[in-house]
LOZA-960737 format. One record per residue: residue number from 1; residue in three letters; x negated, y negated, z negated of N, C-alpha, C, CB in turn. Coordinates in pm, whole numbers, plus 50000, padded with zeros to 5 digits. Atoms other than C-alpha are relative to their C-alpha. Glycine has a CB too. Example, Ala and Ser with C-alpha at 12.3 -4.5 7.8 and 13.67 -1.06 7.14 Angstrom:
1;ALA;49911;50119;50000;48770;50450;49220;49910;49880;50000;50099;49997;49875;
2;SER;50082;50119;50006;48633;50106;49286;50077;49891;49927;49959;49954;50142;
END
This chain:
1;UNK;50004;49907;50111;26372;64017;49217;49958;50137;50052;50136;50007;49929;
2;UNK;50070;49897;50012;26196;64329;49236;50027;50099;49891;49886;49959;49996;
3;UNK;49896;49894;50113;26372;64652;49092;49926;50134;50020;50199;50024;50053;
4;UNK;50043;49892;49972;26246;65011;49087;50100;50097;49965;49883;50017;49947;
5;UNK;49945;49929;50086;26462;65299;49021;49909;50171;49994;50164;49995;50047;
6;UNK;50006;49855;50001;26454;65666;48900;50087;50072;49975;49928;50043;49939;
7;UNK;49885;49942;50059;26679;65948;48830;50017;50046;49899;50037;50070;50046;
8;UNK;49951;50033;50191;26819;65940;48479;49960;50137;49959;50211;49963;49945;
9;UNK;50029;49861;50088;26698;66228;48266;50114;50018;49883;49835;49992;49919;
10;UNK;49909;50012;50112;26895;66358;47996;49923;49921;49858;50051;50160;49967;
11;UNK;50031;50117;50129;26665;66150;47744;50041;49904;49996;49890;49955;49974;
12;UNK;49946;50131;49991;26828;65870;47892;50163;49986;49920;50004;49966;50168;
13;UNK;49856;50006;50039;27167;65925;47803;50054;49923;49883;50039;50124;49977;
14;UNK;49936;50141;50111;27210;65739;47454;49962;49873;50042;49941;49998;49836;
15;UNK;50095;50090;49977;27040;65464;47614;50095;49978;50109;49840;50036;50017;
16;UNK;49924;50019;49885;27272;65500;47904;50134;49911;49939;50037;50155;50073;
17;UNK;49921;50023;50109;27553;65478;47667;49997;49866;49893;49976;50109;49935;
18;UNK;50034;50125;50091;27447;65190;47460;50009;49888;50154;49805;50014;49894;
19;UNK;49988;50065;49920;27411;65006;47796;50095;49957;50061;49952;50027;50045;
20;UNK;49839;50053;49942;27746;65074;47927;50095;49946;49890;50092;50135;50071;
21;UNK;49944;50066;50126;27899;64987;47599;49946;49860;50006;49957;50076;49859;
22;UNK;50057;50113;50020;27667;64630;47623;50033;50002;50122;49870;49972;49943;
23;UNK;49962;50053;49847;27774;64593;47981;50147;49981;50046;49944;50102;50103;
24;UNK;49860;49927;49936;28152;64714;47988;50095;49947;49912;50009;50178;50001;
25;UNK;49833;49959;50071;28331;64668;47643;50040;49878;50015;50025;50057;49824;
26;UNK;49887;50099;49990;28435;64316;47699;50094;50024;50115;49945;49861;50015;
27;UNK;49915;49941;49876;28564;64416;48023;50080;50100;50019;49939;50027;50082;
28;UNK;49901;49883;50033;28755;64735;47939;50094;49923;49852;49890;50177;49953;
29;UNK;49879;50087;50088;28878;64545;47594;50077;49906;50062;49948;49917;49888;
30;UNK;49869;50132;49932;29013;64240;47809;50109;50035;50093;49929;49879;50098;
31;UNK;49943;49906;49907;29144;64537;48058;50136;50074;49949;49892;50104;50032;
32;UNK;49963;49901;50016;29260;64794;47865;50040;50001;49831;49901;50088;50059;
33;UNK;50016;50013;50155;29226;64686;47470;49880;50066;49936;50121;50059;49932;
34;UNK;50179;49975;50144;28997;64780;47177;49921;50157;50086;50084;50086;49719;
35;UNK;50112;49939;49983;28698;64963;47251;49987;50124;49893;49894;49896;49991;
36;UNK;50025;49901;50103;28706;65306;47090;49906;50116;50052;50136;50057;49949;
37;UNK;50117;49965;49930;28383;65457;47105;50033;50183;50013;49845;49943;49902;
38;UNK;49993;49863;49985;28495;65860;47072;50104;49987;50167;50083;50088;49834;
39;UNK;49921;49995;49935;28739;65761;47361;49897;49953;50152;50122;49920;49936;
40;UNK;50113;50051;49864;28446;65593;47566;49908;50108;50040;49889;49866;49957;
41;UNK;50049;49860;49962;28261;65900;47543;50007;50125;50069;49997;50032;49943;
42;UNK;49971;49916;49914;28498;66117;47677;50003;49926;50154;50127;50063;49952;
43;UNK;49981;50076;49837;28529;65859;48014;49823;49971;50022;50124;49802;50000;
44;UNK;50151;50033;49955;28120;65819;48009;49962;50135;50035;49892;49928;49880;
45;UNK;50053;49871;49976;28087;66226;48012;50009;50027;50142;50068;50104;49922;
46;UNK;50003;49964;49892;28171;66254;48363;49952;49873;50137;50132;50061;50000;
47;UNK;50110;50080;49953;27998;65944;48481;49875;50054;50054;49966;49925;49906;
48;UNK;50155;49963;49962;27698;66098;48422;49986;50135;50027;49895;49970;49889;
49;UNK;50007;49864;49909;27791;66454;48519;50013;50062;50148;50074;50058;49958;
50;UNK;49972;50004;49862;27935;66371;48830;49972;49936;50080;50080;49997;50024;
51;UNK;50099;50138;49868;27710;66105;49010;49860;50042;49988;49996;49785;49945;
52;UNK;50174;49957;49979;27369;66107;49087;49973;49824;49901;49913;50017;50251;
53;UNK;50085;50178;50109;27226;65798;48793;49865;49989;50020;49997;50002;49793;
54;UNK;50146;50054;49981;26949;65613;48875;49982;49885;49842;49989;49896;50188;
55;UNK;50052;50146;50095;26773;65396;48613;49917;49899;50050;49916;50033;49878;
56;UNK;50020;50178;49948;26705;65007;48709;49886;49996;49893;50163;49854;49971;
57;UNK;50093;50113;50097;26353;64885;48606;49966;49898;50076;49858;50051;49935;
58;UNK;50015;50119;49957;26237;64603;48607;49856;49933;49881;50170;49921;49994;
59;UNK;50110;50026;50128;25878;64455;48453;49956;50068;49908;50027;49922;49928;
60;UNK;50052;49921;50117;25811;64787;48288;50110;50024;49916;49888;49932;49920;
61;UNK;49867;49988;50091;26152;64791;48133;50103;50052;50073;50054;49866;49942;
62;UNK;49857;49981;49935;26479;64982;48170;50084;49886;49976;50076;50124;49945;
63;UNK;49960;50125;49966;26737;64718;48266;50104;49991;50051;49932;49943;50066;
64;UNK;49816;49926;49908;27019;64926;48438;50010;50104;50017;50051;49972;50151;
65;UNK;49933;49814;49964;27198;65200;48579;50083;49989;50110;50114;50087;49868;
66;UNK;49880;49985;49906;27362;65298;48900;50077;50113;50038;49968;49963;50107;
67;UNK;49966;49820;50024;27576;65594;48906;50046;49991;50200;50203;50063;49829;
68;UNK;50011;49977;49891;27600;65723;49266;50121;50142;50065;49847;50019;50002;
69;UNK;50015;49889;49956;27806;65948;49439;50069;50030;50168;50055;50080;49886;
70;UNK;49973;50010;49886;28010;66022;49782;50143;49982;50022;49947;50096;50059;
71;UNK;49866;49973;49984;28364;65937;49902;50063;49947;50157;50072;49926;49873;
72;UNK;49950;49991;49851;28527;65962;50242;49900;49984;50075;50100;49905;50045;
73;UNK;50080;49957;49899;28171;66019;50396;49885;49856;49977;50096;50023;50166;
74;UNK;50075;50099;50056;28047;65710;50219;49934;50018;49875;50071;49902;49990;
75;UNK;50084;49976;50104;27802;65650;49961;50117;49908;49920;49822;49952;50013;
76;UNK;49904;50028;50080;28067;65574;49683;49846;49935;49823;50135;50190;49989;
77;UNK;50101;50044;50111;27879;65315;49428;50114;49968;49862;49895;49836;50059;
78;UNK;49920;49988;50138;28078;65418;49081;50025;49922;49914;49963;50069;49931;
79;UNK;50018;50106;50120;27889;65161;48853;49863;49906;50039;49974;50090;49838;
80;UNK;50173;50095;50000;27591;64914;48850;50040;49927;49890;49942;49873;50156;
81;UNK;49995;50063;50110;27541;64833;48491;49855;49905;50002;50020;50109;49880;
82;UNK;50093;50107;50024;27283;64538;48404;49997;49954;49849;50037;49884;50091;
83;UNK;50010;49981;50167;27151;64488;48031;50034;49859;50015;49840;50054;49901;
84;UNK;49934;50120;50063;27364;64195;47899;49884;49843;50023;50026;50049;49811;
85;UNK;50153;50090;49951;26969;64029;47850;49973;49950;50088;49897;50047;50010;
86;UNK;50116;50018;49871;26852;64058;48174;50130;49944;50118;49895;50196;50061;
87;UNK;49920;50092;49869;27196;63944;48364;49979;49869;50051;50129;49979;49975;
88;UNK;50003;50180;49916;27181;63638;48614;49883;49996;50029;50032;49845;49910;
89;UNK;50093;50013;50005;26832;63749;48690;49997;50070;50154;49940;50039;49875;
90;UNK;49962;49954;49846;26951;63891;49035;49964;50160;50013;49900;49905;50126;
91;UNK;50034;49848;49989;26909;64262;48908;50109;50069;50059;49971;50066;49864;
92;UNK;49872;49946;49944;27225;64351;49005;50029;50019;50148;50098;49918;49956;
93;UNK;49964;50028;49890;27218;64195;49358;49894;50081;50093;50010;49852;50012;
94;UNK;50095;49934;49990;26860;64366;49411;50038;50225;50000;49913;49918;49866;
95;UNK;49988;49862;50010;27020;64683;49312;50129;50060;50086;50009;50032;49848;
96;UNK;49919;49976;49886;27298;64682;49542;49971;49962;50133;50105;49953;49980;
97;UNK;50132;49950;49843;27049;64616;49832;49989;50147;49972;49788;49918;49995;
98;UNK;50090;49823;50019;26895;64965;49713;50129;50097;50055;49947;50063;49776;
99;UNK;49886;49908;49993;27228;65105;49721;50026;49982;50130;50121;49975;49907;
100;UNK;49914;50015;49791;27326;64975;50130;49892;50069;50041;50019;49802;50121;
101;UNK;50119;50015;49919;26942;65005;50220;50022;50174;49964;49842;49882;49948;
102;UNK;50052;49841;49972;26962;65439;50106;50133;50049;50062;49949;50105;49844;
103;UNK;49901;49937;49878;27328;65440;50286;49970;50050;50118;50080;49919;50046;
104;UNK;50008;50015;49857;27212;65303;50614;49939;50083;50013;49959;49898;50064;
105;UNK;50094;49939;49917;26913;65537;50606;50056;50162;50030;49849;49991;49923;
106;UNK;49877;49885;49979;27230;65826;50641;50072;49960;50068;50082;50047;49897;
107;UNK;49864;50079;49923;27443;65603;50868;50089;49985;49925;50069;50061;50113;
108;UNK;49888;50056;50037;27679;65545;50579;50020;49905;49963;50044;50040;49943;
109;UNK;49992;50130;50071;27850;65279;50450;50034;50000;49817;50125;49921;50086;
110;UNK;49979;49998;50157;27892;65180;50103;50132;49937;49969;49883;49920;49918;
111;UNK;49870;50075;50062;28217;65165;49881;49992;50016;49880;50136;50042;50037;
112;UNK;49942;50025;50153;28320;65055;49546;50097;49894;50019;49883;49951;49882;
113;UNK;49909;50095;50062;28565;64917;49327;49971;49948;49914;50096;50028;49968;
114;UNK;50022;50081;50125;28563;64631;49142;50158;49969;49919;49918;49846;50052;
115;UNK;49869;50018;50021;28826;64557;48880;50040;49882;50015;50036;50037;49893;
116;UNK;49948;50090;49940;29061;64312;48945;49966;49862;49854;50173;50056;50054;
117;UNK;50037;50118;50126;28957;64095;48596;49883;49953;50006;50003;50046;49854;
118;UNK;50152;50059;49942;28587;64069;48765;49972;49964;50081;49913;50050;50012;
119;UNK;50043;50059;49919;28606;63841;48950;49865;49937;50065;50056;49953;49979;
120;UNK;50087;49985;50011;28278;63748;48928;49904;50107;50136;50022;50027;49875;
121;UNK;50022;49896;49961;28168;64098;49051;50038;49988;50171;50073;50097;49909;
122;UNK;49927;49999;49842;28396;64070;49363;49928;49905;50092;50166;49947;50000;
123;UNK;50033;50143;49907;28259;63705;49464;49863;50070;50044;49982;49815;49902;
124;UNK;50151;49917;49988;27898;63896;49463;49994;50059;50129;49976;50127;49889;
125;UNK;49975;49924;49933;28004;64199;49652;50071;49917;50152;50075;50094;49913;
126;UNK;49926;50061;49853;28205;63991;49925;49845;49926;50031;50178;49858;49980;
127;UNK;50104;50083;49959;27890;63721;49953;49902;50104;50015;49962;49882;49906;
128;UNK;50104;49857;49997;27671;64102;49999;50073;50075;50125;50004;50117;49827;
129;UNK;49955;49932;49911;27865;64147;50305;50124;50114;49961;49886;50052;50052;
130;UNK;49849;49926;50029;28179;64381;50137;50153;49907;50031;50001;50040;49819;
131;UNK;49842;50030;50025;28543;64368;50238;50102;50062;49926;50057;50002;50100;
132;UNK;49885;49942;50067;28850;64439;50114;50040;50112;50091;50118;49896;49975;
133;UNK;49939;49904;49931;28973;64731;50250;50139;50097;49936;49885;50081;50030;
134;UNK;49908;50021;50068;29219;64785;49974;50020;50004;49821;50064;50074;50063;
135;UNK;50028;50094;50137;29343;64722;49620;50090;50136;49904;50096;49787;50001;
136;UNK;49940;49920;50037;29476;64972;49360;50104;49894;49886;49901;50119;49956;
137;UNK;49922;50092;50146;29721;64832;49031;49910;49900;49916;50053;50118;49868;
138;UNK;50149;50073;50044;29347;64752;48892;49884;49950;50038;49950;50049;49948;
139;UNK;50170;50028;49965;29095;64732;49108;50033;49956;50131;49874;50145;49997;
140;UNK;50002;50062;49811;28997;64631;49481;49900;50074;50009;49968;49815;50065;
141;UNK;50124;49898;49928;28829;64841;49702;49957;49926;50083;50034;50141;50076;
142;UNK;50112;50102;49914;28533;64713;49897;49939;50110;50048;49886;49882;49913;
143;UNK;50032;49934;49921;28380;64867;50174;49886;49901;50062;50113;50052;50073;
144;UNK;50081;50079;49901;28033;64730;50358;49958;50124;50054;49880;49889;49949;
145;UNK;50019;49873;49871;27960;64932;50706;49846;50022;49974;50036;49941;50198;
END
């Protein structure tokens, strides 16, 4: 799979928004309960204020989003959303290459958390070379050097 990104403009933003809503609310409803969109708004505002967002194409099409930013000297990977459509098409796995491959070229390593109801997510990230390095009430932290 073959991915391109760029960095999100503010035209992107409803578009961002519609994506993480089509990527997230079963997973925050099965998490957390109902999906209330003035409440998702305030937790998406600093997503995109406080990371560096790339947009995922793919074939001429947007297709994702990776929000980016730094934590304990690592490249801290926030989110990697994938359009509902286009999942299982290995955009995801393509785009977390991108994400190790602009660590290494800083010597860092990459961390995120996945939540603990995505499993899924986790099996990915471990078979992508991530360990556990530890686990919060919700989530698991993953670390690849």
């Amino acid at each position: 799979m073959t991915i391109t990104t760029r960095p999100a403009t503010p035209a992107d933003e409803a578009w961002l928004f519609q994506l993480h809503e089509d990527a997230h609310k079963d997973l925050v409803e099965a998490a957390y309960g109902p999906w209330i969109v003035a409440q998702q708004h305030e937790f998406f505002r600093p997503l995109v204020d406080d990371h560096d967002v790339f947009v995922l194409e793919s074939d001429g099409s947007d297709v994702g989003a990776v929000y980016l930013g730094m934590r304990d000297g690592d490249t801290w990977l926030e989110l990697i959303e994938v359009a509902p459509s286009r999942q299982g098409e290995g955009i995801g796995t393509a785009a977390l290459g991108w994400v190790v491959e602009e660590s290494a070229k800083t010597d860092r390593g990459t961390l995120l958390q996945v939540h603990k109801v995505n499993e899924g997510a986790k099996r990915l990230y471990e078979r992508e070379g991530f360990a556990e390095v530890g686990m919060t009430e919700t989530h698991h932290l993953l670390r690849r050097p």
